[in-house]
Backbone as ProteinMPNN parsed JSONL, in Angstrom:
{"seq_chain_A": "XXXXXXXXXXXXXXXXXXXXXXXXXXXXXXXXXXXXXXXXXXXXXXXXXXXXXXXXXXXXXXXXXXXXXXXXXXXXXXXXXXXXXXXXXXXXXXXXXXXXXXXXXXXXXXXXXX", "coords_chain_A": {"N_chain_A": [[-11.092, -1.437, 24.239], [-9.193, 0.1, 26.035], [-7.092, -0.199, 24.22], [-7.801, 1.135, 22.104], [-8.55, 3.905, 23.008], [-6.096, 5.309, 23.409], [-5.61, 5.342, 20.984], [-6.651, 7.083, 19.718], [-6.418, 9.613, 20.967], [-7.695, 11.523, 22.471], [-8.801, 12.924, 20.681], [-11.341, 12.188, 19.198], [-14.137, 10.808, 20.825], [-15.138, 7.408, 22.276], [-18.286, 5.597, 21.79], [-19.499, 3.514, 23.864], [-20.51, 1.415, 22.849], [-19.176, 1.44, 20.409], [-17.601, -0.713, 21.952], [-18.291, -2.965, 21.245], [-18.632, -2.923, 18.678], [-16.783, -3.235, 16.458], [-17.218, -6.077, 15.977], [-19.353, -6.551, 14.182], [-18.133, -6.399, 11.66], [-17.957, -7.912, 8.424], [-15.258, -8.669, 6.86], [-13.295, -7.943, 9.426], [-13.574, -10.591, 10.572], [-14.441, -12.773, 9.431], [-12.456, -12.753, 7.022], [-9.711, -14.197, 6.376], [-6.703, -12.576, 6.117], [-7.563, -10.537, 4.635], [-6.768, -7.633, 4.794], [-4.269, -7.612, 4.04], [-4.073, -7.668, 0.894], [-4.55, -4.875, 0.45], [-1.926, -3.423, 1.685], [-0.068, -4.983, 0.111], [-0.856, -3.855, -2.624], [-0.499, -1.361, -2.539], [2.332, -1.237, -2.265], [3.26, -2.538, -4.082], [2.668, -0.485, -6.064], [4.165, 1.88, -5.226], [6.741, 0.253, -5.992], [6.102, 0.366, -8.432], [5.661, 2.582, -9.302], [8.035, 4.049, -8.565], [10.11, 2.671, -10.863], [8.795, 3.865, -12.971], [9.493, 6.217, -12.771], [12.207, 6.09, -13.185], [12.41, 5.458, -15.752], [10.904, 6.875, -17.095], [8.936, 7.893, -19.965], [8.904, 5.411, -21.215], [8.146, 3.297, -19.93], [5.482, 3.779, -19.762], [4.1, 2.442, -21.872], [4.102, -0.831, -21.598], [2.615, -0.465, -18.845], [0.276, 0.421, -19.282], [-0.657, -1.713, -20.439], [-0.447, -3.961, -19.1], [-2.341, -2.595, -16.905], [-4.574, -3.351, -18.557], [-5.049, -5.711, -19.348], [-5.825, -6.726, -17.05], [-7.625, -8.992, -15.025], [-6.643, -10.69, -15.97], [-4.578, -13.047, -15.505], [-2.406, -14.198, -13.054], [-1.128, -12.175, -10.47], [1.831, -12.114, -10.463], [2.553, -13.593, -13.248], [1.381, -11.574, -14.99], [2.866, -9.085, -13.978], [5.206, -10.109, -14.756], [5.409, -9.491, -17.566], [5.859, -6.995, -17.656], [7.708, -6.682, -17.041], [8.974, -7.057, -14.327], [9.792, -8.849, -11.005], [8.225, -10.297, -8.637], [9.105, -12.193, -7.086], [11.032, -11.568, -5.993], [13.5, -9.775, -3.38], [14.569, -7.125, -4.213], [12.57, -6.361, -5.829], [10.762, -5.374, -4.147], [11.852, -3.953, -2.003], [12.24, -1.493, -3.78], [9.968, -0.582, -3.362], [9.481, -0.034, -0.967], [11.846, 1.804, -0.431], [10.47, 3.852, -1.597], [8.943, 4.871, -0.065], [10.477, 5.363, 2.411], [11.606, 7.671, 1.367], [9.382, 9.478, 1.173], [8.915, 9.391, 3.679], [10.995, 11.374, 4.844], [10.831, 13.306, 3.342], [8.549, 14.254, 4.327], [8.975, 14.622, 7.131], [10.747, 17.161, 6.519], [8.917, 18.627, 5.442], [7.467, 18.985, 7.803], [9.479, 20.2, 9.627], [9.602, 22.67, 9.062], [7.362, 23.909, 9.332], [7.142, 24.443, 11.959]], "CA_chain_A": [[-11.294, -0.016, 24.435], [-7.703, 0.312, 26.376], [-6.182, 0.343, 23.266], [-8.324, 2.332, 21.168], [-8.586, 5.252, 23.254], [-4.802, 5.788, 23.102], [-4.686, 5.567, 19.428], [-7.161, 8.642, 19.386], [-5.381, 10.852, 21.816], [-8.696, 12.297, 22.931], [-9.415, 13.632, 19.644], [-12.565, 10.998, 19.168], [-15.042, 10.219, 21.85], [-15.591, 6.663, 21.491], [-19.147, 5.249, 22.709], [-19.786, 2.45, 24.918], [-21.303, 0.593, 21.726], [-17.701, 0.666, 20.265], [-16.731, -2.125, 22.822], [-18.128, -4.612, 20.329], [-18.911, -2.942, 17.318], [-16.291, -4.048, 15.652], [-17.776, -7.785, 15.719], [-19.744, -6.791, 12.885], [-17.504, -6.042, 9.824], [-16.865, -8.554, 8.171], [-13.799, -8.982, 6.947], [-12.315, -8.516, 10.518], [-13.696, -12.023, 11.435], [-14.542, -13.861, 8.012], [-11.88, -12.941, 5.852], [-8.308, -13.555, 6.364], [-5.452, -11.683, 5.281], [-8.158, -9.175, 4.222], [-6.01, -6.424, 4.534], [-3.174, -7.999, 2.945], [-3.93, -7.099, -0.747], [-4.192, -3.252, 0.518], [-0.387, -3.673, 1.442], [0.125, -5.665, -1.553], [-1.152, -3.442, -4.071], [0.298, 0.048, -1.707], [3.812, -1.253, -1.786], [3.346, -2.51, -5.773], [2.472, 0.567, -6.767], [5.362, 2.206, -5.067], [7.653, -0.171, -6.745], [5.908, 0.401, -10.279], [5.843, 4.499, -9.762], [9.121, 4.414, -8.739], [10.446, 2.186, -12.487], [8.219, 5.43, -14.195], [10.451, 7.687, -12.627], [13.485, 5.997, -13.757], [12.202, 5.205, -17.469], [9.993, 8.131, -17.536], [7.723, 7.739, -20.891], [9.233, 4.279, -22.097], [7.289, 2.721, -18.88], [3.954, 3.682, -20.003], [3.362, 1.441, -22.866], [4.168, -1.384, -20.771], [1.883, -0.376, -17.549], [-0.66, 0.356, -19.538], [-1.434, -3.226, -21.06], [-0.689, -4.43, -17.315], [-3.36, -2.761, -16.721], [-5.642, -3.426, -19.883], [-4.877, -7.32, -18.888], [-7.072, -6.666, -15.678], [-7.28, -9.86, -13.456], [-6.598, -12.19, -16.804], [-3.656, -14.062, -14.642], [-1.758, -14.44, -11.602], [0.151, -11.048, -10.769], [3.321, -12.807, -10.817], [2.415, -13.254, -14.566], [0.854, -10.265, -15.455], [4.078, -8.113, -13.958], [6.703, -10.452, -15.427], [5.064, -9.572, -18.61], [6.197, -6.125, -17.307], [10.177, -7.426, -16.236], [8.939, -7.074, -12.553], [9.723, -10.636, -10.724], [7.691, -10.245, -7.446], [9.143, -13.145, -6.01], [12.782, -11.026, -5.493], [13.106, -9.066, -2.621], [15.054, -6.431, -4.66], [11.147, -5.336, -5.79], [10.021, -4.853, -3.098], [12.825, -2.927, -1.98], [12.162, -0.655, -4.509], [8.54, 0.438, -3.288], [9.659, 0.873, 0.75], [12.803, 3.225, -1.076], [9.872, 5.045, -1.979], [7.979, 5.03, 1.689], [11.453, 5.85, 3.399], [11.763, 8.794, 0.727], [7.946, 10.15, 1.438], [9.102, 10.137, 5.605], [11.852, 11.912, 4.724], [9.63, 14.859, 2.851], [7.283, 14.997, 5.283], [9.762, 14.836, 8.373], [11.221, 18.151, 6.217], [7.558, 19.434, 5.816], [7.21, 19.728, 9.232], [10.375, 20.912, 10.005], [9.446, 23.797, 7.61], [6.457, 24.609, 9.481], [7.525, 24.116, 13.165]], "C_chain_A": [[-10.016, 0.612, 24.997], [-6.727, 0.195, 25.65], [-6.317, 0.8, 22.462], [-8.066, 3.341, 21.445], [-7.165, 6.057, 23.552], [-4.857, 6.576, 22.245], [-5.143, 7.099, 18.719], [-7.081, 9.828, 19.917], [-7.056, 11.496, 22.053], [-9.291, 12.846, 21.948], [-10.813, 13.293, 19.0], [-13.053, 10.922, 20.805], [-15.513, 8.412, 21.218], [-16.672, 6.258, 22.643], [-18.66, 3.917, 23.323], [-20.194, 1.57, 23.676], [-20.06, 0.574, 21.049], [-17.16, -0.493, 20.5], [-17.253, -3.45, 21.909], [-19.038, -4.383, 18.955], [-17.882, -3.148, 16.337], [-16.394, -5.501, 15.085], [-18.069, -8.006, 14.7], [-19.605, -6.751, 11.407], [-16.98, -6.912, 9.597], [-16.184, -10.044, 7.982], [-12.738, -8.712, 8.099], [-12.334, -9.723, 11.043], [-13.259, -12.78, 10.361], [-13.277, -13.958, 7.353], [-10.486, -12.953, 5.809], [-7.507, -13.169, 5.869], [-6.198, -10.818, 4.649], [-7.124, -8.175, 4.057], [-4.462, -6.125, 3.9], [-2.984, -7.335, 1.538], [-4.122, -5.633, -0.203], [-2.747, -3.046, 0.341], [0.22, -3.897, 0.584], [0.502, -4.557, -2.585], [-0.354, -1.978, -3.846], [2.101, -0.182, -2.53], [3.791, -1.784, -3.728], [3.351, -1.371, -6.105], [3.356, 1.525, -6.551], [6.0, 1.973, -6.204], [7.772, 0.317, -7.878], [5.994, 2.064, -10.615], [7.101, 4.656, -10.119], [10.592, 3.659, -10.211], [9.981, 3.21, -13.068], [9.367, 6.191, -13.77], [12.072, 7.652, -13.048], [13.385, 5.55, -15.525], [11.569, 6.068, -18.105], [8.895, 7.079, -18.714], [7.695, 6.411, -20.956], [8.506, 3.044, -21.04], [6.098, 2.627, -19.633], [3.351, 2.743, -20.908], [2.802, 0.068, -22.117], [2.975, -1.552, -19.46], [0.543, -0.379, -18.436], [-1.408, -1.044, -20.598], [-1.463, -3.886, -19.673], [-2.108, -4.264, -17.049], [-4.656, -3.07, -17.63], [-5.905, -4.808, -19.254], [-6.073, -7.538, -17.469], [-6.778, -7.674, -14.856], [-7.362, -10.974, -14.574], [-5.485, -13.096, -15.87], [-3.407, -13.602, -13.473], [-0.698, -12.842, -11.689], [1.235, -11.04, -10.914], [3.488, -13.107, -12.488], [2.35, -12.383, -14.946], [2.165, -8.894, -14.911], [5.27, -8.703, -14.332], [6.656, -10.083, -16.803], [5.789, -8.145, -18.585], [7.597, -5.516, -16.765], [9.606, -6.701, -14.698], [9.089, -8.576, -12.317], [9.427, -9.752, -9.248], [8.153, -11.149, -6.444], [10.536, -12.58, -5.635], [12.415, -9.96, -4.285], [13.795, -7.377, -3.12], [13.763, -5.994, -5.07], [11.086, -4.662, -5.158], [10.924, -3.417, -2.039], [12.761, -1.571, -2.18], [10.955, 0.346, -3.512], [9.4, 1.031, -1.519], [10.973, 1.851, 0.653], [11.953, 4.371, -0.75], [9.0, 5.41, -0.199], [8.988, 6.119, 2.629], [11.6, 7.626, 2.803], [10.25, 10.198, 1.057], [8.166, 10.482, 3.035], [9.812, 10.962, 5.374], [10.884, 13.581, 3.994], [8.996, 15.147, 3.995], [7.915, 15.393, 7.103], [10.433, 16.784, 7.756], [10.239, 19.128, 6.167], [7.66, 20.125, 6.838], [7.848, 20.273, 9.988], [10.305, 22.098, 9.657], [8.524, 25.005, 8.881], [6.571, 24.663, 10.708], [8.306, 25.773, 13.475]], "O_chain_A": [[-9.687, 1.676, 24.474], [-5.578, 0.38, 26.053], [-5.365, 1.108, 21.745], [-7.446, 4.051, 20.654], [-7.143, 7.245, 23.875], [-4.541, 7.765, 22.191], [-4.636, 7.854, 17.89], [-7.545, 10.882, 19.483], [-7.209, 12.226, 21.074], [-10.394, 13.337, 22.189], [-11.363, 14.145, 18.301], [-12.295, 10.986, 21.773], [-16.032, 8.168, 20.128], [-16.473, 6.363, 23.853], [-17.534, 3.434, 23.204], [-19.898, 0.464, 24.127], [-19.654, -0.588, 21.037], [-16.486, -1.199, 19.75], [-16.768, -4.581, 21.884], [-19.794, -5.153, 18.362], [-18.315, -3.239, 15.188], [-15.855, -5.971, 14.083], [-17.683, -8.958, 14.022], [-20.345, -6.925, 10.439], [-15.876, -7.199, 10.059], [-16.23, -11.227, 8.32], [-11.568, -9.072, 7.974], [-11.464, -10.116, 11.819], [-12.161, -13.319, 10.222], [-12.872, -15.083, 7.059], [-9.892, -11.988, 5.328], [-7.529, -13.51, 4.687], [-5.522, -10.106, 3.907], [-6.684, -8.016, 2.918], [-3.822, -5.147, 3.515], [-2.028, -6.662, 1.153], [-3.345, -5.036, -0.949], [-2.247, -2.638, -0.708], [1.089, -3.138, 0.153], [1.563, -4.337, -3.17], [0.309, -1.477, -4.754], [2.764, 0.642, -3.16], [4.486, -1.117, -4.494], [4.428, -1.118, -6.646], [3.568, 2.232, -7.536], [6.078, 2.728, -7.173], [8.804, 0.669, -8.449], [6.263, 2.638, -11.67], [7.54, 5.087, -11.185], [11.714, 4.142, -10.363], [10.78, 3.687, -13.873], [10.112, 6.75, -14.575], [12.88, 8.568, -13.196], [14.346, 5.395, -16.279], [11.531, 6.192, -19.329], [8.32, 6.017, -18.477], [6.579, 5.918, -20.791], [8.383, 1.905, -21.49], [5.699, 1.564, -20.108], [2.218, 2.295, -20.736], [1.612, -0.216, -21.98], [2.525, -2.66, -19.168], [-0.255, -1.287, -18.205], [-2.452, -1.099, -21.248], [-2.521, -4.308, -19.207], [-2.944, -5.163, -16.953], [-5.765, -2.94, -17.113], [-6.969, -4.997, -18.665], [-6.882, -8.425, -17.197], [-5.885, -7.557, -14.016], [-7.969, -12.021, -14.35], [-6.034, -14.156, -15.572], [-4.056, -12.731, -12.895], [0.114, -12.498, -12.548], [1.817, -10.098, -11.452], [4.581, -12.834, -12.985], [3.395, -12.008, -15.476], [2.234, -7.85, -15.559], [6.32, -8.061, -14.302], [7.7, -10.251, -17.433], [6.45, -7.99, -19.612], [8.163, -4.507, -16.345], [10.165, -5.704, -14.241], [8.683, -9.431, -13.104], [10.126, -8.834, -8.821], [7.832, -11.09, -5.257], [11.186, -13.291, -4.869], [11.321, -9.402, -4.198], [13.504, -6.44, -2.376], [13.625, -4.871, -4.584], [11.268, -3.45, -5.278], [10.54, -2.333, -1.601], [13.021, -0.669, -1.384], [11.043, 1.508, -3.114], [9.728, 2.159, -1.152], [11.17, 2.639, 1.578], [12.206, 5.378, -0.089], [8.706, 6.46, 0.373], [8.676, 7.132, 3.256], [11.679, 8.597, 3.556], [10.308, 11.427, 1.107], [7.754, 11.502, 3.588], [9.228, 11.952, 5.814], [10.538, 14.643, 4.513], [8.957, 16.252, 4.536], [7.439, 16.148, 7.951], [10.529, 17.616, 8.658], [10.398, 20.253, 6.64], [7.854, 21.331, 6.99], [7.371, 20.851, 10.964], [11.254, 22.748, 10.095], [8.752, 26.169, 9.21], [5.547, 25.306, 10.937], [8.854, 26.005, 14.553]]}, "name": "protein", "num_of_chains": 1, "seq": "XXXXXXXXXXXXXXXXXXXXXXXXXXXXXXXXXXXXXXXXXXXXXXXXXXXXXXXXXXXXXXXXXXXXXXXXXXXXXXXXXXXXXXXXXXXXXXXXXXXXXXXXXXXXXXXXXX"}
């Protein structure tokens, strides 16, 4: 509870039944690296926007059998099929480009409106 009620700056009331309702979801106990593939798929999808934006149309054919393919293989297959190699860190690269580029907007946003 001493480090929840930080994270909500007062803006939340949290009950007394909080203190151990989190016990019951779950994938916070059962399932590890649960929240892994969120990250995963966040920071892929970066990567793969930001290849559209440098190939524009000539991407789409491509992405769209990616995704037709569904969960037939291993994503390391299924995006080499796509000239992505997931195991480089030059990917990955790519997508947190795009993260650093989205702070950067929104740091200007709010400069805007300030």
């Amino acid at each position: 509870m001493e480090a929840q009620r930080p994270l909500f700056s007062g803006a939340v009331a949290l009950p007394e039944t909080y203190r151990t309702g989190w016990s019951i979801i779950p994938h916070f106990v059962h399932s590890p690296f649960y929240c892994y593939s969120y990250s995963f798929g966040n920071l892929l999808v970066l990567a793969l926007f930001e290849r559209y934006r440098e190939e524009g149309s000539n991407f789409i054919p491509g992405y769209l059998r990616l995704l037709e393919s569904g969960g037939s293989d291993t994503p390391a297959r299924l995006l080499a099929a796509l000239g992505a190699d997931i195991s480089r860190p030059d990917f990955w690269e790519t997508g947190f480009r795009a993260i650093v580029r989205l702070l950067e907007e929104l740091r200007r946003t709010v400069d805007l409106s300030g």
